[in-house]
N, C-alpha and C positions, 0 to 999 in steps of 0.2 A: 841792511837796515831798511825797514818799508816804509815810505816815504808818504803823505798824500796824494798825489798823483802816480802812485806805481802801478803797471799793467799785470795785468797775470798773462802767464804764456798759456796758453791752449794749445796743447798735443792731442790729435788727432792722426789717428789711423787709419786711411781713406782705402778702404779693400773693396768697398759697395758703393759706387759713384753715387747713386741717386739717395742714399741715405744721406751721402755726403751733401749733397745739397741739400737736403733738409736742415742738417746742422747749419750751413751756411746761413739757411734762411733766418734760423734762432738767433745769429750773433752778430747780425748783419747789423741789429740796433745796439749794437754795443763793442764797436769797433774803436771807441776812445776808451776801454778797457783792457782790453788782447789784444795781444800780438798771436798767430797760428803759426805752429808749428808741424807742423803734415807731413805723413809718412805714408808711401804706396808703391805698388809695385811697379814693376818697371812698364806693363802690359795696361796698365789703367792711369799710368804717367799724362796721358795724351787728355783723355777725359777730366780727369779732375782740376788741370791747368784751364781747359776750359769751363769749368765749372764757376773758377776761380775770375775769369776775365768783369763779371760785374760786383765782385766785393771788393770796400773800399779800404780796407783797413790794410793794419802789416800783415805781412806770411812771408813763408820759407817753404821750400817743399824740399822732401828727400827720399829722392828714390833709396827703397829696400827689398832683399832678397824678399820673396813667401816662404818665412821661416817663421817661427815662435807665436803666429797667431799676431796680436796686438802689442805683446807684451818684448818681443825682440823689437821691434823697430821702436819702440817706445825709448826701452836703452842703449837704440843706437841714438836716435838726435838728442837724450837729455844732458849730451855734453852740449852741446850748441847751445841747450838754454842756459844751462850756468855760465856758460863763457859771455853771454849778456846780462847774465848779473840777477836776471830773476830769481826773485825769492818765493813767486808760489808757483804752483803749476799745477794745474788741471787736465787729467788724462782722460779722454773718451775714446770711442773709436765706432765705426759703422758696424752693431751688431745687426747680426740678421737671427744666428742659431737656430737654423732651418729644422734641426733635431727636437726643439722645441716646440710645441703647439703655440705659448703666450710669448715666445722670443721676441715677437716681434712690438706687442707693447710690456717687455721687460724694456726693451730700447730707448722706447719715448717717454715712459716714464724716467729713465733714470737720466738721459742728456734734458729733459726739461727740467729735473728736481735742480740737476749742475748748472743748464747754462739762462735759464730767462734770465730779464736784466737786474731784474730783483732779486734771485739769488745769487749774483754776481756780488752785485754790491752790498749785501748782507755778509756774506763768505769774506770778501773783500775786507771788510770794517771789523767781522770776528779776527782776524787773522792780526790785523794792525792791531786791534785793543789787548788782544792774549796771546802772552807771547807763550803760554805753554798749549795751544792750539796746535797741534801736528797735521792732521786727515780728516777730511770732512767727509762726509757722502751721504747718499739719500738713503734713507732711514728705514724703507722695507729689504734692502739690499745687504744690511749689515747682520751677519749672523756668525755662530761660533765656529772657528774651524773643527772644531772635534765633531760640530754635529754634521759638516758638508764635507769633509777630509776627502772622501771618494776614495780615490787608488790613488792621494798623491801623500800618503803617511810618510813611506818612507825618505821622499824628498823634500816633505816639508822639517822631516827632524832633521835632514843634513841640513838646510835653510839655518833653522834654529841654532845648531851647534855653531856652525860657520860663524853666527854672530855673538856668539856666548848665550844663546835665551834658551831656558830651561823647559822641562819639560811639563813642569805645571805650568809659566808664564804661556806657552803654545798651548795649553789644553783650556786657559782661561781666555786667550783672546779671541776677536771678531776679526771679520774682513770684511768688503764689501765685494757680494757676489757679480760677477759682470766685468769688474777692473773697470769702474769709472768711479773718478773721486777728484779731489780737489787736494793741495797737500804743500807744507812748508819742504824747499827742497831738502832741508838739511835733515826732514825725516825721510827723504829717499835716497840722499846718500850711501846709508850702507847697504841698499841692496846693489844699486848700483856702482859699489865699492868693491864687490864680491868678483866681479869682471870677466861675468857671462861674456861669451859670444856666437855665433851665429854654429857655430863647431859644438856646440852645447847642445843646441836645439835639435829634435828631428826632425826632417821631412814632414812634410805639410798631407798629410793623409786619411784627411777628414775625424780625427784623434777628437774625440767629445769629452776626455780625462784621460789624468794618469804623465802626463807629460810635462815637462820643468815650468812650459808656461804658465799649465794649471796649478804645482804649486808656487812659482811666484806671483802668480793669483791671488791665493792666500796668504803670503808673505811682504805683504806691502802695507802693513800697518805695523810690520815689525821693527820701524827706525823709529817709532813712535815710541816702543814698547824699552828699546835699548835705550833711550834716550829720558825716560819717565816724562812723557807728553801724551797731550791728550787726543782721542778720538770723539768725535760728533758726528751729529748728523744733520741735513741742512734743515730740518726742521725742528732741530733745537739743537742752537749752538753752543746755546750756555750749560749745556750739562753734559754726561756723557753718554756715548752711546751704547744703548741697547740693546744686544742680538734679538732680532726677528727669530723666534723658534717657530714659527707655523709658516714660514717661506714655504709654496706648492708653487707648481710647473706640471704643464703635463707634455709630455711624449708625441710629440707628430703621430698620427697613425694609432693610437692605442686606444681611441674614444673616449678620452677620458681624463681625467685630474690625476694625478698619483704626487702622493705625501713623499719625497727620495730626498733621505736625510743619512747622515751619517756613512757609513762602510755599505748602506743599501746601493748607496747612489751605484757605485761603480757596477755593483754586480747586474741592477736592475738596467742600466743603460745598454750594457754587455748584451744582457740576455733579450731586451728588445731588439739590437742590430742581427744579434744573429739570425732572430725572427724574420728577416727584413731582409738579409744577403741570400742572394745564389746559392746555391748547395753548388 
């Protein structure tokens, strides 16, 4: 039950020290809000503790294999935040998506939409007032999985099955592209019920799709969807959320904007790498 003074947990997944500190610097004013929860590798252990030496608030750190991207170490420490009893939780983590031309303000766009202190405590106050509020996220980021699917179809229909949700409810929902959102835990429970582990994941080999992280990507509004709760966006909480159909990115290296939606994504991503490797 959320209380008036309840904190949200902030889970953070620190891969990119100096991103990391940027986050820092965002929630440094709002340390009587969160608590962090911080996941990194064993090799950037040393940096980010120093990172950490002038923020004032709670945290926890937990070293994690470089496995699953963001989204493994995310379900390794979210038993730790249930077992303190948090009821929301807030996922980001240090995008860089070097494969990306605009990766780098997808980034700041979507941890400023989540963490200023005004959308804390806006999120905050939706979350206590509606209690069918499930997932929240910034609002150009939320789009249909049918039209971003990429190469992860076939693992997002086991996803689906896994949890009984059909195959029109997965061709009608959204996600929020990136995996950062805000979210009651009880609609992350069943993914986190399904009992991934690091034996699941592949090796860490610069994979841009196609891989379980990238469909539990899109699978992360799906305890919403079993659950008939709702999704928003932080710039309108009170309704629901929209898929963004005209989300564009462009390509490191390719001069240019390109529209990759849909079954394009994966082939088009493909066919620029191979552009790009060694013969």
């Amino acid at each position: 039950m959320l209380s008036e003074n309840s904190k949200l947990a902030l889970i953070i997944h620190a891969y990119y020290p100096e991103e990391f500190s940027e986050i820092l610097n965002i929630v440094n004013e709002s340390v009587d809000l969160l608590k962090l929860f911080i996941t990194t590798p064993l090799e950037k252990e040393a940096t980010v503790l120093n990172a950490l030496t002038a923020f004032q608030g709670d945290y926890v750190v937990r070293v994690t294999e470089n496995r699953g991207r963001d989204v493994l170490p995310f379900l390794d420490i979210y038993p730790s935040v249930k077992s303190e009893g948090f009821d929301l939780v807030i996922k980001v983590h240090t995008k860089r998506s070097p494969h990306l031309r605009d990766g780098e303000s997808w980034r700041r766009e979507m941890i400023g939409a989540l963490l200023a202190r005004e959308a804390l405590l806006r999120m905050q106050a939706a979350f206590m007032n509606d209690r069918s509020l499930a997932v929240v996220g910034p609002e150009k980021q939320f789009v249909y999985i049918r039209d971003y699917i990429g190469g992860n179809s076939e693992d997002v229909g086991k996803l689906a099955k896994s949890l009984g949700i059909s195959d029109d409810q997965v061709t009608d929902a959204g996600f929020f592209a990136g995996t950062m959102f805000a979210a009651r835990a009880i609609a992350l429970d069943p993914i986190f019920n399904l009992g991934f582990t690091g034996n699941d994941f592949p090796d860490e080999a610069g994979q841009v799709d196609g891989t379980l992280a990238h469909a539990l990507e899109r699978a992360m509004t799906f305890g919403a969807l079993l659950l008939g709760m709702r999704v928003a966006t932080v710039e309108d909480l009170d309704g629901d959320a929209v898929p963004n159909k005209s989300l564009q990115f462009s390509l490191s290296g390719t001069g240019g904007a390109l529209r990759v939606t849909g079954r394009t994504l994966e082939r088009s991503v493909r066919l620029w790498l191979r552009g790009r490797m060694p013969k």
